[in-house]
DOVOZA-869994 format. One record per residue (C-alpha): x negated, y, z negated. Coordinates in Angstrom, 2 decimals. Example, Ala and Ser with C-alpha at 12.3 -4.5 7.8 and 13.67 -1.06 7.14 Angstrom:
% residues 2
<<-12.30; -4.50; -7.80>>
<<-13.67; -1.06; -7.14>>
***
This chain:
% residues 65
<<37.66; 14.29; 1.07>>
<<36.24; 12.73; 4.63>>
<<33.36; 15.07; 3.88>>
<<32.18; 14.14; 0.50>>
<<32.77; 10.95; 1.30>>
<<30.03; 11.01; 4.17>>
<<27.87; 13.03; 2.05>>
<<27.75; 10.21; -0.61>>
<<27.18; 7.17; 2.42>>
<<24.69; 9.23; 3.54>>
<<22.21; 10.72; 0.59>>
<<23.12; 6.53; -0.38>>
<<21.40; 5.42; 3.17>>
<<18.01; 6.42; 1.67>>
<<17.84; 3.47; -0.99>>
<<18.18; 0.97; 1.88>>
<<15.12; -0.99; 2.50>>
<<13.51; 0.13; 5.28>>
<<11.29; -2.73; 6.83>>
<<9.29; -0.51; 8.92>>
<<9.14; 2.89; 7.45>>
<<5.40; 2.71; 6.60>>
<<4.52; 2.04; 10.14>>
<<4.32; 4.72; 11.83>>
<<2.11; 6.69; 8.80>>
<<-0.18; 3.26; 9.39>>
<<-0.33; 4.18; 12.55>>
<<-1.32; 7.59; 12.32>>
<<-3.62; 6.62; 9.63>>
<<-5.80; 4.52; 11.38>>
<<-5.42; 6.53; 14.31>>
<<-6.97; 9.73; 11.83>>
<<-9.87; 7.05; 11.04>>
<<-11.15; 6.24; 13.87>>
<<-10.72; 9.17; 15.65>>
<<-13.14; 10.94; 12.45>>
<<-15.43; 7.76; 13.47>>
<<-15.76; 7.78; 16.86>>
<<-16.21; 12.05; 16.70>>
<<-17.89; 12.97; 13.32>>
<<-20.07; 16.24; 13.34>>
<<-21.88; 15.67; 10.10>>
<<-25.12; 14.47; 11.10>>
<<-27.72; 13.70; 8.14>>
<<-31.07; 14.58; 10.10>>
<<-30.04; 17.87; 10.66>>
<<-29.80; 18.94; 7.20>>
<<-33.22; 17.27; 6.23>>
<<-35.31; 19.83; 4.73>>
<<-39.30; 17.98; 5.37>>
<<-40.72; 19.91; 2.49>>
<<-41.16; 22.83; 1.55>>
<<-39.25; 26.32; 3.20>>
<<-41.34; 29.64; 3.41>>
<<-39.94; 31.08; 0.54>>
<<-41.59; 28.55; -1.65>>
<<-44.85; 29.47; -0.06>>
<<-44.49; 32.95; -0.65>>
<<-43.97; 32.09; -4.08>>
<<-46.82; 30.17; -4.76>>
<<-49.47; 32.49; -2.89>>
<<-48.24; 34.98; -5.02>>
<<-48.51; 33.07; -8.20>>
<<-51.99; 31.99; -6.99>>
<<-53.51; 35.33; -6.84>>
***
């Protein structure tokens, strides 16, 4: 009986209000943010294409002849 008893007290100690339960994820959260900030890798100039590739030239010197 001691045992069911503890098991109901127990799964029951998870609908108690929990004032700081979300702080710790907050934490990590904006911890995650600025970290992805301070250290991003994506860097928009380096994927600039400044016209057209050598393919496309290719393609239109042969279309041109």
């Amino acid at each position: 009986m001691g045992r069911a008893i503890l098991a109901i007290s127990g799964s029951a100690a998870g609908f108690l209000n929990r004032p700081f339960s979300t702080l710790g994820a907050s934490v990590a959260d904006y911890c995650r943010q600025l970290t992805r900030t301070m250290f991003g890798t994506y860097r928009p100039e380096r994927h600039y294409m400044r016209g057209p590739g050598p393919a496309c030239a290719a393609k239109r010197s042969l279309a041109q002849d």
